[in-house]
DOTOR-97177 format. One record per atom (N, C-alpha, C): residue number from 1; residue in one letter; chain; atom name; z, y, x. Coordinates in nm, 3 decimals. Layout:
<recs>
(NUM,"A","A","CA",(Z,Y,X));
...
</recs>
This chain:
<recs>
(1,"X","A","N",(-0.018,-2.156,0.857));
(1,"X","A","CA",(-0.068,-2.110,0.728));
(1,"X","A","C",(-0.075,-1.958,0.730));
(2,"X","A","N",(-0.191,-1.894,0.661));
(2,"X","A","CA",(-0.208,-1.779,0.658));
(2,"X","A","C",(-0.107,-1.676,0.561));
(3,"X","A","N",(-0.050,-1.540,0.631));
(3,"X","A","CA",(0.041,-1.511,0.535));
(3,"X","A","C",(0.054,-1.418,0.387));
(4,"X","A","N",(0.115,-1.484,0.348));
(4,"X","A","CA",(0.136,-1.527,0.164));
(4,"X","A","C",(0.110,-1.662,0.121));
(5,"X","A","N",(0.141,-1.732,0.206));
(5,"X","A","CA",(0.089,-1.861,0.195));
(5,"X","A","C",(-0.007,-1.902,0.109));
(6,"X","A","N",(-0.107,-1.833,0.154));
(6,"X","A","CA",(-0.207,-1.904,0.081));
(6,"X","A","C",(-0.332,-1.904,0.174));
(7,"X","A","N",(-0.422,-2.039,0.121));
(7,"X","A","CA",(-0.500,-2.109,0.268));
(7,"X","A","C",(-0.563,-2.008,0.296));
(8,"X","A","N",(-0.668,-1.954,0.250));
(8,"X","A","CA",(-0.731,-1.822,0.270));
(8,"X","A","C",(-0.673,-1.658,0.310));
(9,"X","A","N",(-0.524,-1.681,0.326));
(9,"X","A","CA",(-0.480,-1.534,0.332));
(9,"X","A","C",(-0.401,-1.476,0.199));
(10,"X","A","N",(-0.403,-1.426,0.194));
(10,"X","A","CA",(-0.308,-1.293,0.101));
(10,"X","A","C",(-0.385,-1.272,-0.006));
(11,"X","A","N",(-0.399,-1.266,-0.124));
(11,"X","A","CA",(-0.476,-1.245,-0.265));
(11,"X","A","C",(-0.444,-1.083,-0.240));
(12,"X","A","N",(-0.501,-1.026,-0.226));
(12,"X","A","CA",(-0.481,-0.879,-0.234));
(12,"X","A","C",(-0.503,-0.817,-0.359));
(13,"X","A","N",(-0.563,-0.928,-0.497));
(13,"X","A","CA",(-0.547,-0.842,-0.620));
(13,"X","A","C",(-0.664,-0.716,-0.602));
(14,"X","A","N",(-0.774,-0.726,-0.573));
(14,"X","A","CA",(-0.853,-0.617,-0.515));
(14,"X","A","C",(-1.017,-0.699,-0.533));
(15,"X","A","N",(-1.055,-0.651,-0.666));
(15,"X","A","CA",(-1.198,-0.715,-0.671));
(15,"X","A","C",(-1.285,-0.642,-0.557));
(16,"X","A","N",(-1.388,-0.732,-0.486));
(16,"X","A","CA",(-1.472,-0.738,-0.416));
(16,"X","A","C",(-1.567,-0.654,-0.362));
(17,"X","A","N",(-1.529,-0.568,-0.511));
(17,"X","A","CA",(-1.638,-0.457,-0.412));
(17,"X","A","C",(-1.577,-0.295,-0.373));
(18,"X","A","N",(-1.402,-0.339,-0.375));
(18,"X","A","CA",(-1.303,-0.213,-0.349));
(18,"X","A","C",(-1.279,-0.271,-0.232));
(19,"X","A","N",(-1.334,-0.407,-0.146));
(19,"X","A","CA",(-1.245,-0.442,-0.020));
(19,"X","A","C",(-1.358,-0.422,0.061));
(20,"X","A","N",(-1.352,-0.395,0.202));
(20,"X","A","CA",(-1.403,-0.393,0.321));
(20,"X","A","C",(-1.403,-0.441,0.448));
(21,"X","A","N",(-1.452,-0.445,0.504));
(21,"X","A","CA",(-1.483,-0.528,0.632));
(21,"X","A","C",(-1.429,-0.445,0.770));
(22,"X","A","N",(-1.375,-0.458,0.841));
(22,"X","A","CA",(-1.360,-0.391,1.013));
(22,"X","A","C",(-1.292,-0.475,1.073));
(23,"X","A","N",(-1.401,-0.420,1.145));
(23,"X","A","CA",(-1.441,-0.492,1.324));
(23,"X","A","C",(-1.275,-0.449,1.358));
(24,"X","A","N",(-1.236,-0.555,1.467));
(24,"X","A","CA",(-1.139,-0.513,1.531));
(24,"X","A","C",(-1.122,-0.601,1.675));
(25,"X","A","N",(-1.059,-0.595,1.761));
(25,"X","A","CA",(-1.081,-0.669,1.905));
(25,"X","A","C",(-0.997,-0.806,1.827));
(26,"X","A","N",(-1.036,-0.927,1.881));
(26,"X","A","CA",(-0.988,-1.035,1.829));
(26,"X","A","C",(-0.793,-1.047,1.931));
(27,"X","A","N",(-0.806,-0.946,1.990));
(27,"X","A","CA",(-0.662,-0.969,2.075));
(27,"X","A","C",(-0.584,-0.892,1.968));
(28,"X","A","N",(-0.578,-0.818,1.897));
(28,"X","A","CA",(-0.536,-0.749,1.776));
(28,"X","A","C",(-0.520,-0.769,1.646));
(29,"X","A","N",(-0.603,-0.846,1.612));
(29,"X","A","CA",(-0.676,-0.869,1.450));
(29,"X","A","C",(-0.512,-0.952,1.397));
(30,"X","A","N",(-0.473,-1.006,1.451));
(30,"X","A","CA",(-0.312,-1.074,1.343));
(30,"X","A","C",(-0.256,-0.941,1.318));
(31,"X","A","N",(-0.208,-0.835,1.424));
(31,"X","A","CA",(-0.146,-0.737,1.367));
(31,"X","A","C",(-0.186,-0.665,1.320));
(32,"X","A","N",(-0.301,-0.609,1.311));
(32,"X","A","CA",(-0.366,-0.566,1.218));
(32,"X","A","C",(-0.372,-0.586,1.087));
(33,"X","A","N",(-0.389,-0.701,1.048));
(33,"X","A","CA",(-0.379,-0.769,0.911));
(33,"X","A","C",(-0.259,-0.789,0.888));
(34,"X","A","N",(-0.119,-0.791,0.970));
(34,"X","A","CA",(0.005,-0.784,0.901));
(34,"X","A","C",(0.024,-0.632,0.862));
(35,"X","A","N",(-0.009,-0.524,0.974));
(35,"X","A","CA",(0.030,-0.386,0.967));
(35,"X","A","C",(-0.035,-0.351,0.780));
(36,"X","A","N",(-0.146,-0.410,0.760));
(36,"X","A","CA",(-0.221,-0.388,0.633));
(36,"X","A","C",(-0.153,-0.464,0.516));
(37,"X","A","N",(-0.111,-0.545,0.523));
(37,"X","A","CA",(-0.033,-0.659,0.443));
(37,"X","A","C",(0.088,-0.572,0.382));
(38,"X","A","N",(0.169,-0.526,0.520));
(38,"X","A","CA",(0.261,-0.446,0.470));
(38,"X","A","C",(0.221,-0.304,0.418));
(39,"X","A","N",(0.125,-0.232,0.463));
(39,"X","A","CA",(0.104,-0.090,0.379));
(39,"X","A","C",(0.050,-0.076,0.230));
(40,"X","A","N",(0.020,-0.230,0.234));
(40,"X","A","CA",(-0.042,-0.250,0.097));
(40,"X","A","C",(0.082,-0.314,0.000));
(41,"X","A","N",(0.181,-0.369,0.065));
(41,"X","A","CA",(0.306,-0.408,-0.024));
(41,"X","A","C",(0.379,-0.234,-0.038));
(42,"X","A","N",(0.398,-0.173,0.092));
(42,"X","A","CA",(0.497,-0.030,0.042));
(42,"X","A","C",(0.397,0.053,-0.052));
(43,"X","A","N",(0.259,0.074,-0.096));
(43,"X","A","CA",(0.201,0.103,-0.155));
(43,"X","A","C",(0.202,0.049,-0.294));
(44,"X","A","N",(0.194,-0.028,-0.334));
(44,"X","A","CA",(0.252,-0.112,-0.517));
(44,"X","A","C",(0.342,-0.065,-0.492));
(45,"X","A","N",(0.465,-0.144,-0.422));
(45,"X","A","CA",(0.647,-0.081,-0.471));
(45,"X","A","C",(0.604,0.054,-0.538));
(46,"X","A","N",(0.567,0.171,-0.398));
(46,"X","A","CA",(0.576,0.305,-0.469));
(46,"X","A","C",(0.522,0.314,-0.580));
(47,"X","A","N",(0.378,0.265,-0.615));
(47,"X","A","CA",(0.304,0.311,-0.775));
(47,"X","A","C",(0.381,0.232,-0.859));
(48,"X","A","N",(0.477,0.116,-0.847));
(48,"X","A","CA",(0.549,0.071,-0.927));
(48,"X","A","C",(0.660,0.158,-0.958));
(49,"X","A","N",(0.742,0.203,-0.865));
(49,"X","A","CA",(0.844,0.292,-0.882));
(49,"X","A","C",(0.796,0.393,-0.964));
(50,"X","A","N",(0.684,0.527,-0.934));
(50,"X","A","CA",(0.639,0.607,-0.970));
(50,"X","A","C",(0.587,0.553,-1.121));
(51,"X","A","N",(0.542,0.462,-1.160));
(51,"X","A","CA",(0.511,0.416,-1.304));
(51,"X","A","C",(0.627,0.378,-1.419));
(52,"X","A","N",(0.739,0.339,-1.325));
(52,"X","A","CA",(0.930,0.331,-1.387));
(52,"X","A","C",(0.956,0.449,-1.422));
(53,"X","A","N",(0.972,0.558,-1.353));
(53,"X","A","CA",(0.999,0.655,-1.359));
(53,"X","A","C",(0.930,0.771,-1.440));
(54,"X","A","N",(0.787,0.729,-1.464));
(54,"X","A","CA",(0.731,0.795,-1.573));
(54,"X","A","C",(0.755,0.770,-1.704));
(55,"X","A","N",(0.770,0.606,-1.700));
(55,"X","A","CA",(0.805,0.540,-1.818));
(55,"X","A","C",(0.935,0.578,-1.892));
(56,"X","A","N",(1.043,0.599,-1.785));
(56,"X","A","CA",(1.192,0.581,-1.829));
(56,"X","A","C",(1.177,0.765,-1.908));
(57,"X","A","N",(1.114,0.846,-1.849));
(57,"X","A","CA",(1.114,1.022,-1.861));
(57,"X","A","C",(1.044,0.975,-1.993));
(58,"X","A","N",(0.946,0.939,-2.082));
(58,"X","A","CA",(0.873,0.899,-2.214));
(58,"X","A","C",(1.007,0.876,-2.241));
(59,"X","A","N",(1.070,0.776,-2.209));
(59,"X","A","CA",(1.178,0.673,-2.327));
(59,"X","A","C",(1.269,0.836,-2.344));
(60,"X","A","N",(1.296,0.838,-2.249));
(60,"X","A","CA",(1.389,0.966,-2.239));
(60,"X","A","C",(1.371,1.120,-2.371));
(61,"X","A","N",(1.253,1.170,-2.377));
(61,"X","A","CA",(1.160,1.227,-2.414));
(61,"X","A","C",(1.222,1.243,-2.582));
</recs>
């Protein structure tokens, strides 16, 4: 099964015309798409963190 378990892959939350296509050698392409999987999970955490932290400085305020 593809990972995030879901049949198609990973819902990336990313309408259709913000996502893109690249070529990559097919001896590569799994890690590739994990290396992306994960830069795109440490990427939310941070804008999540960074959006806590704006929030909590308002409450604060």
């Amino acid at each position: 099964m593809p990972r995030g378990k879901h049949r198609h892959g990973y819902n990336w939350n990313v309408p259709d015309k913000d996502k893109t296509n690249v070529k990559v050698p097919k001896e590569i392409m799994e890690e590739v798409q994990q290396f992306a999987q994960e830069l795109w999970e440490q990427r939310k955490r941070s804008e999540e963190q960074m959006s806590q932290s704006v929030q909590e400085d308002s409450d604060n305020a």
